[in-house]
VEXKEVO-52334 format. One record per residue (C-alpha): x, y, z. Coordinates in steps of 0.02 Angstrom, whole numbers, padded with zeros to 5 digits, always signed. Layout:
BEGIN
XYZ
...
END
This chain:
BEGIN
-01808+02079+01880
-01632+02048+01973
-01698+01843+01988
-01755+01853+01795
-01579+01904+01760
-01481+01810+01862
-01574+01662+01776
-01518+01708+01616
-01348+01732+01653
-01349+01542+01717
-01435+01486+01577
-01291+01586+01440
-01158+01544+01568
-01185+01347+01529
-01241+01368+01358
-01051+01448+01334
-00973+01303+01440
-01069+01173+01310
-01015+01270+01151
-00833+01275+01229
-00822+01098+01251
-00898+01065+01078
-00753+01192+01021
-00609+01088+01078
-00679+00930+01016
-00736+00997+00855
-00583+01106+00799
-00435+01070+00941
-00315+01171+00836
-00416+01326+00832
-00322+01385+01016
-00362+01550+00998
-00554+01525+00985
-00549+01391+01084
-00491+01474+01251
-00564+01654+01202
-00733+01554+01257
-00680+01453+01385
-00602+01600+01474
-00762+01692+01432
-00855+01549+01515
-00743+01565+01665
-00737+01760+01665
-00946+01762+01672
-00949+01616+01802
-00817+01700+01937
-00918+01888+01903
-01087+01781+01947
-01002+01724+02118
-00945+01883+02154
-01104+01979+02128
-01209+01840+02200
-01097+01796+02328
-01247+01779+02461
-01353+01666+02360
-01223+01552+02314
-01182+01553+02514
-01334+01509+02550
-01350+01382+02399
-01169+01305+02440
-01236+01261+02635
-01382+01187+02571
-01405+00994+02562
-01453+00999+02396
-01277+01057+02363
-01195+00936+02472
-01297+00802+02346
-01256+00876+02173
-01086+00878+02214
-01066+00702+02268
-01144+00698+02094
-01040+00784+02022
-00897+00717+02064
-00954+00548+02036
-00978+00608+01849
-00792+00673+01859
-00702+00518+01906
-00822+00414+01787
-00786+00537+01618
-00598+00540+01697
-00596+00333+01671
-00694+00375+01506
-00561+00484+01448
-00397+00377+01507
-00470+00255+01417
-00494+00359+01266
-00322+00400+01266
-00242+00240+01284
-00374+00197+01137
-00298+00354+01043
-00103+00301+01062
-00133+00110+01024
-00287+00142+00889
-00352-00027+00791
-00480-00061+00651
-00578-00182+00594
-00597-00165+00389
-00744-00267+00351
-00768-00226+00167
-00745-00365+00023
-00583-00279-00049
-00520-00204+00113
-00548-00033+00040
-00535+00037+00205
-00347-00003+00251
-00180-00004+00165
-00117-00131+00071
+00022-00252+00117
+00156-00130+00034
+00126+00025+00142
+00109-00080+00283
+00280-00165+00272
+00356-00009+00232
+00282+00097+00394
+00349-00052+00512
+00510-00024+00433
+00554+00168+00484
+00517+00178+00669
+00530+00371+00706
+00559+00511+00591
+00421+00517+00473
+00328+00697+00457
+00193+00713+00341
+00149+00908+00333
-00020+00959+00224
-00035+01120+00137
-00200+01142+00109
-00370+01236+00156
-00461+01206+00309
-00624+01140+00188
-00489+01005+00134
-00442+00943+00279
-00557+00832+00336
-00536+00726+00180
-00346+00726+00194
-00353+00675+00376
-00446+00525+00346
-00338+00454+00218
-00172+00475+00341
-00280+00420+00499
-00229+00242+00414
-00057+00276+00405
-00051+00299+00593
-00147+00161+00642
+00025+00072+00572
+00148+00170+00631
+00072+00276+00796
+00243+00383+00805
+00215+00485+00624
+00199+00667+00651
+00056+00746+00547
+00028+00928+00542
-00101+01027+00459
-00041+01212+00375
-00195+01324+00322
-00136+01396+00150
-00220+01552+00187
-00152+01588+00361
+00031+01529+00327
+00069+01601+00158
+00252+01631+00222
+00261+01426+00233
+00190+01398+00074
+00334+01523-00007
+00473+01430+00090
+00425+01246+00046
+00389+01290-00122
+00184+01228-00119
+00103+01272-00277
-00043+01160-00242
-00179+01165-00116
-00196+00995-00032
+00006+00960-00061
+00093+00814+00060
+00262+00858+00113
+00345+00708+00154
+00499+00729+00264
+00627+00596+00331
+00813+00587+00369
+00828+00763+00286
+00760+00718+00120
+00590+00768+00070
+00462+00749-00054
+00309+00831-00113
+00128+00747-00162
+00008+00803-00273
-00096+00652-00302
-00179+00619-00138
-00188+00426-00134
-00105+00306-00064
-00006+00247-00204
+00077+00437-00209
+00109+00446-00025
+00181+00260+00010
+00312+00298-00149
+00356+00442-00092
+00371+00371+00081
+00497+00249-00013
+00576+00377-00101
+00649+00491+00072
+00684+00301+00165
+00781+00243+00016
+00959+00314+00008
+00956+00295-00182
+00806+00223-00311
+00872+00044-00370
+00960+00071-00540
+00873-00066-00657
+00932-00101-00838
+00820-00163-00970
+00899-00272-01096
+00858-00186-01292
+00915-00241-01447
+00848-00427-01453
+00660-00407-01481
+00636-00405-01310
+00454-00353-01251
+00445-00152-01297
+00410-00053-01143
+00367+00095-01221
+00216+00002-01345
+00048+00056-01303
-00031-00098-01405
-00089-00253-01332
+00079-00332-01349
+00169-00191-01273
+00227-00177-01113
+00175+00008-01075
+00067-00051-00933
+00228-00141-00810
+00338+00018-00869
+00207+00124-00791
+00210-00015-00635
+00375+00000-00624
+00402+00193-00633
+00264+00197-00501
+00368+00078-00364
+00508+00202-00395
+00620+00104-00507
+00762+00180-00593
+00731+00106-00751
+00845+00136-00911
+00832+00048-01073
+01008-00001-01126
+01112-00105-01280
+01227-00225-01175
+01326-00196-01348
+01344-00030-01274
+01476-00092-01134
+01612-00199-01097
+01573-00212-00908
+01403-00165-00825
+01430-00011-00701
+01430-00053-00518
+01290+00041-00466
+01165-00059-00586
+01059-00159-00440
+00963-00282-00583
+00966-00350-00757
+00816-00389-00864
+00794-00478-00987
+00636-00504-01048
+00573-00598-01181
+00718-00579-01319
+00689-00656-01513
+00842-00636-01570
+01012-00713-01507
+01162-00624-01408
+01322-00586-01478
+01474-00665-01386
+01545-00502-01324
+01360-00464-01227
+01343-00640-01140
+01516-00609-01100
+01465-00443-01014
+01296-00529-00928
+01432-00672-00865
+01557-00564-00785
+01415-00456-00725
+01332-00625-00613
+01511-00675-00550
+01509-00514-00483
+01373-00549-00349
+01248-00467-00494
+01065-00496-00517
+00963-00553-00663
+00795-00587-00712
+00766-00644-00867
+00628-00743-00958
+00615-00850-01118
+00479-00903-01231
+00480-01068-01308
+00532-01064-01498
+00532-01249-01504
+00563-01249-01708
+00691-01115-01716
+00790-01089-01567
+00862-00912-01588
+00920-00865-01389
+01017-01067-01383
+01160-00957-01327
+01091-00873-01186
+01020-01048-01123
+01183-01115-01124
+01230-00975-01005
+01091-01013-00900
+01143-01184-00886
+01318-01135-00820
+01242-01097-00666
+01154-01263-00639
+00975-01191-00706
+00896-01257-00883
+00744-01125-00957
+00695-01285-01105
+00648-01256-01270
+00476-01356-01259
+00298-01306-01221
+00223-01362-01059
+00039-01438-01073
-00079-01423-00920
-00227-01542-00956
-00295-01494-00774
-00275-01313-00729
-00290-01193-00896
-00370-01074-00979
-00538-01134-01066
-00521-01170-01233
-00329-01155-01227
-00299-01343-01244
-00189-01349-01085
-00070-01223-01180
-00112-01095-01050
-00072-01146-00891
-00187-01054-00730
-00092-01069-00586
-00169-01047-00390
-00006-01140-00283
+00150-01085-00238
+00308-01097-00137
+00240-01068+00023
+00399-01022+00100
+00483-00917-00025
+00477-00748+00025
+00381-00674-00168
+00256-00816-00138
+00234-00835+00056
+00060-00763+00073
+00019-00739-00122
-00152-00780-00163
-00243-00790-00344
-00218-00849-00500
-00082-00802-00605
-00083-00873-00812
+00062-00910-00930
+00018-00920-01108
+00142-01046-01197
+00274-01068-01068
+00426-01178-01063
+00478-01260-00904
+00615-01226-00771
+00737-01351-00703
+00896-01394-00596
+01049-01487-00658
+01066-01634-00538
+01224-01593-00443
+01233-01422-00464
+01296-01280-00346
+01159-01140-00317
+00980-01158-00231
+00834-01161-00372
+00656-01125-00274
+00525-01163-00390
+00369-01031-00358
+00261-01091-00468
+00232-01258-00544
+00123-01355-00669
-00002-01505-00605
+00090-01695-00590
+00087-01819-00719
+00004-01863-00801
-00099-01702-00816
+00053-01597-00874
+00208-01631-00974
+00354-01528-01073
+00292-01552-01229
+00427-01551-01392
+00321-01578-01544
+00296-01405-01638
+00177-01506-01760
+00058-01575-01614
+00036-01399-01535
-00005-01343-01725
-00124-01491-01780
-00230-01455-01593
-00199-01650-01549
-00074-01638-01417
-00031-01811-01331
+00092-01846-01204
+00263-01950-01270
+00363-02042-01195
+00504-02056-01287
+00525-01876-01301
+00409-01759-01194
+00458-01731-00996
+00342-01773-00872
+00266-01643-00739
+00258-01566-00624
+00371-01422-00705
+00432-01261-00648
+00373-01111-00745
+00423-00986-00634
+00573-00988-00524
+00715-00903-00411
+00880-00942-00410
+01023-00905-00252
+01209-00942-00281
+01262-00981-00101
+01389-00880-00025
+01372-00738-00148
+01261-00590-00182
+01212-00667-00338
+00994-00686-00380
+00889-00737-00526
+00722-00738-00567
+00689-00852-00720
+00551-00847-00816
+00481-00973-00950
+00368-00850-01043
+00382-00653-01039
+00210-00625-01126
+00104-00640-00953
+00138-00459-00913
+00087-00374-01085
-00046-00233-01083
-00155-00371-01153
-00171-00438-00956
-00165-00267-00863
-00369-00317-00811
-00264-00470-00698
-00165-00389-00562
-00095-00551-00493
+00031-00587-00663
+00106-00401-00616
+00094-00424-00436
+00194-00581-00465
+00337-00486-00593
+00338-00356-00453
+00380-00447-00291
+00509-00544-00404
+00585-00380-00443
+00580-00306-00260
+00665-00465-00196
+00776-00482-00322
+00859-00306-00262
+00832-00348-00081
+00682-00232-00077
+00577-00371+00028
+00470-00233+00134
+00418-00205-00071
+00333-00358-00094
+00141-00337-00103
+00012-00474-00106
-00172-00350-00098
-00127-00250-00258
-00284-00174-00261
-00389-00165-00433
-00564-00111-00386
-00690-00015-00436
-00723+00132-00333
-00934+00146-00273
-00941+00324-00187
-01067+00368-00080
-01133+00547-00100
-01196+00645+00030
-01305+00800-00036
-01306+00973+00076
-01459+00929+00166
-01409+00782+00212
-01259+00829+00301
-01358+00972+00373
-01483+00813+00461
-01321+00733+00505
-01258+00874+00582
-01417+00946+00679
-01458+00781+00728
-01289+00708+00790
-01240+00903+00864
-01390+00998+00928
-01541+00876+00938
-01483+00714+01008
-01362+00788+01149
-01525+00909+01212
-01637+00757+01194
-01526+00683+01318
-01498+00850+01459
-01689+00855+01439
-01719+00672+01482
-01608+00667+01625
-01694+00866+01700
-01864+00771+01686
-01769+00596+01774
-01677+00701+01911
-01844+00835+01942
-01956+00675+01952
-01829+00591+02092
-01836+00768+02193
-02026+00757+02215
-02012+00564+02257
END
């Protein structure tokens, strides 16, 4: 009877060393659990030597012990390189995203942003344990950009004295905290987190006016011509955006960090180009685009001001006859090159469209650098055409007398050397309407302009993702297989395998 139970207690004395291990890999932050087992483990192994003191005398002079400890401690050193290689695997973690859309990983933005914060960032969760898991994964990719962000995991039910100081009235809430500023998320994405990761790095959102008054593209229209869609883009990549009448002032304020204008169909009165002037000679930053009116010019006087500063936005249409949209008569130009040193087009990729667009040139001699981003084809494929009754009748033919031979710029920066002073220039404002929210690149393109245009460059994105989601779910059973199998079945599979291996080279 003593041998019967001396052979259980071996048998539950293991069993609890196996469920202890599986504890602290399964659930490390449950301590208390954790080490109530392990200590039982210990507790019922050191009672077993004391009791059976003899036996394990006997047993530890034996030459079977003398081999199952070299064994053993051949097993030691090799799950001791095991682990130190785990760990250095753990502080330097990589990943391989091998889906078509890169799904797995963050996009450019977030990434650019995490290299530029170092230490600091703490990313606390209030949520419940079953929520966890799901949350975990999502900032697992955060860390594999930035190894030195603290995460920490508060159980909503066992800290409700944290939830009442921090103000959490949502389970599954990010607090994001950095240089004493913090910021809550609801929306568990990565959109959510990154901007509000911008928002406690930033020491201000960039103040952005909107030119009104002038028919400029209406942010607030929900219509296909409206430009709901970028407001919404905009609000998103924490803008500070505010709709204004340049009527309204005699000077800009200081603190406004961009202009736009954007598509305006009626002219400016002296006293607001006079405010937009004194605003660039102050180091300020503008970007502004124009749609060709080549029968009635109505914004002449704005193109004049343009032209100041060594820049021409023409009055014509340019035709592409090799790179358009079908069907569009080379009136829509499709674009796939760009600068390829600038920093808004260094790595972009795609295809961005400009229906009816005028082109973008330098005045020979002038001061300031012009970087054209985006170009039509060379001649004779693509011209600046000026013929209103051409582009009407459908029979559009290149002139030489009067049309301007490509290539053309139709989307451009400008730098005034020495000075603060940007611009993004534009020859059509139309490619961002909600008409076009379907083609990501157009608003990728308006966006990076914008983000380098107020020396946001960690800003500028080039994998705005627009993808359709394909989950994959996994029913109860099925994670009960996955579980059994992966847990219980396969690890015993394995101790049995190696009892039969190791009994089979005793009787050998």
């Amino acid at each position: 009877m003593g041998s019967w139970y001396k052979q259980l207690f071996i048998i539950l004395n293991g069993l609890l060393y196996l469920v202890s291990i599986a504890l602290w890999i399964a659930i490390p932050e449950e301590l208390v659990l954790n080490l109530s087992a392990t200590s039982l483990a210990l507790i019922i192994t050191l009672v077993m030597l004391v009791v059976y003191r003899k036996e394990f005398y006997q047993f530890y002079m034996s030459s079977f012990f003398r081999g199952m400890s070299k064994s053993f401690v051949t097993i030691v050193l090799l799950f001791g390189i095991l682990g130190f290689i785990n760990y250095i695997s753990f502080k330097n973690p990589k990943q391989w995203d091998v889906t078509a859309n890169k799904k797995n990983s963050l996009t450019d933005q977030s990434t650019r942003i995490l290299k530029t914060l170092g230490k600091g960032l703490r990313l606390t969760i209030f949520s419940s344990k079953s929520e966890q898991g799901t949350i975990r994964a999502l900032l697992d990719l955060y860390l594999l950009d930035n190894a030195s962000i603290e995460i920490n995991f508060i159980d909503i039910q066992v800290r409700p004295e944290l939830v009442s100081k921090y103000g959490i009235e949502k389970s599954g809430t990010v607090l994001v905290q950095f240089s004493g500023k913090e910021e809550k998320v609801t929306n568990l994405s990565e959109l959510a987190i990154t901007n509000a990761i911008i928002k406690v790095s930033r020491e201000k959102d960039p103040i952005v006016f909107y030119s009104t008054g002038h028919g400029e593209l209406n942010l607030s229209a929900k219509e296909n011509e409206g430009g709901s869609y970028l407001n919404q883009l905009l609000a998103q990549g924490s803008y500070d955006l505010r709709a204004v009448k340049l009527s309204a002032y005699s000077e800009l304020p200081s603190f406004v960090a961009a202009l736009i204008i954007w598509g305006p169909k009626q002219g400016f009165h002296p006293i607001e180009l006079e405010v937009i002037k004194n605003y660039l000679k102050r180091g300020g930053r503008l970007m502004v685009a124009l749609d060709p009116n080549v029968d009635d010019d109505k914004v002449a006087d704005l193109r004049e001001l343009l032209s100041s500063y060594g820049v021409v936005i023409g009055n014509n249409l340019v035709v592409d006859r090799l790179k358009h949209i079908n069907g569009s008569n080379g009136s829509v130009p499709m674009l796939d090159r760009y600068h390829s040193e600038h920093a808004i087009t260094k790595e972009f990729k795609g295809q961005v469209f400009f229906p009816l667009v005028s082109s973008i040139q330098k005045i020979e001699g002038s001061k300031g650098k012009l970087s054209v981003l985006a170009q039509s084809s060379p001649f004779p494929a693509s011209w600046a055409e000026l013929s209103l009754k051409e582009f009407v009748s459908g029979v559009i033919t290149y002139n030489q007398e009067e049309d301007t031979k490509g290539p053309l710029g139709l989307y451009a920066a400008w730098e005034a050397k020495g000075t603060a002073t940007r611009m993004i220039l534009s020859g059509n404002s139309t490619f961002v309407i909600n008409s076009y929210q379907k083609f990501s690149k157009n608003f990728s393109l308006f966006l990076n302009s914008l983000s380098w245009l107020v020396n946001e460059d960690r800003l500028i994105s080039f994998n705005l993702p627009v993808v359709n989601d394909e989950p994959v779910f996994i029913s109860a059973p099925q994670l009960g297989i996955i579980f059994y199998f992966s847990v219980l079945f396969a690890p015993l599979s394995l101790i049995i395998i190696a009892i039969v291996i190791y009994r089979r080279r005793i009787r050998l």
